[in-house]
N, C-alpha and C positions, 0 to 999 in steps of 0.2 A: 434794679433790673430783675429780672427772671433767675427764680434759681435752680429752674429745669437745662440742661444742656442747651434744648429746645423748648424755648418757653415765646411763644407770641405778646412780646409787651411794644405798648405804644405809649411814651413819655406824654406827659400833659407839657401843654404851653407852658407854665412856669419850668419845669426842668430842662423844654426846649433852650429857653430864654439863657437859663443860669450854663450848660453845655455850651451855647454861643457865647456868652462871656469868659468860660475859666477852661474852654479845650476845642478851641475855632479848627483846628485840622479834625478833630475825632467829629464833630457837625459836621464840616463838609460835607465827612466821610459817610457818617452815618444819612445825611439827607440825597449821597446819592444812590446811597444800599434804598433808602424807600423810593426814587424813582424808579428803580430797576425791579422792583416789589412791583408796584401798581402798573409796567409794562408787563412784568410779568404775567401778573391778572390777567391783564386785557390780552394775552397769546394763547391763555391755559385757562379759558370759563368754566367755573365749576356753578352750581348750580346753589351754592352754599357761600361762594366768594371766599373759598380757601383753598391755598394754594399748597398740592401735597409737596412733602419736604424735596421728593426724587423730581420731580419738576424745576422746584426753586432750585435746586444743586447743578442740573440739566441748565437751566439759562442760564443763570452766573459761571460756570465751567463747562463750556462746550464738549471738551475736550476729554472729561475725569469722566463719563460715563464711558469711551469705547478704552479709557486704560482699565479702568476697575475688571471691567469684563477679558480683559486680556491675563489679569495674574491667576 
């Protein structure tokens, strides 16, 4: 994996493969973090097909953008 905090890595087919064999809840998990990626795309078009981080955080936690702005 990425060994940036934030590092944009995509698994090849084989580590997909070997992940659904030896940790089936962490796939799920992970295959529905990338549906919610490529929804996200499609809400927030960048002209580059990248999605900035304060966006990605803003879909997945509706809610953590109006507390952060409260402390």
């Amino acid at each position: 994996m990425g060994s940036s905090p934030y590092e944009e890595y995509f698994p090849c087919a084989e580590e997909l493969t070997q992940l659904e064999k030896n940790g089936p809840a962490l796939d799920e998990t992970y295959r529905e973090l990338m549906c919610h990626y490529y929804i996200c795309l499609d809400l927030h078009p960048s002209h580059v097909n990248v999605i900035k981080l304060k966006s990605w955080v803003e879909y997945l936690f509706p809610m953590v953008d109006g507390l952060v702005e409260d402390l």
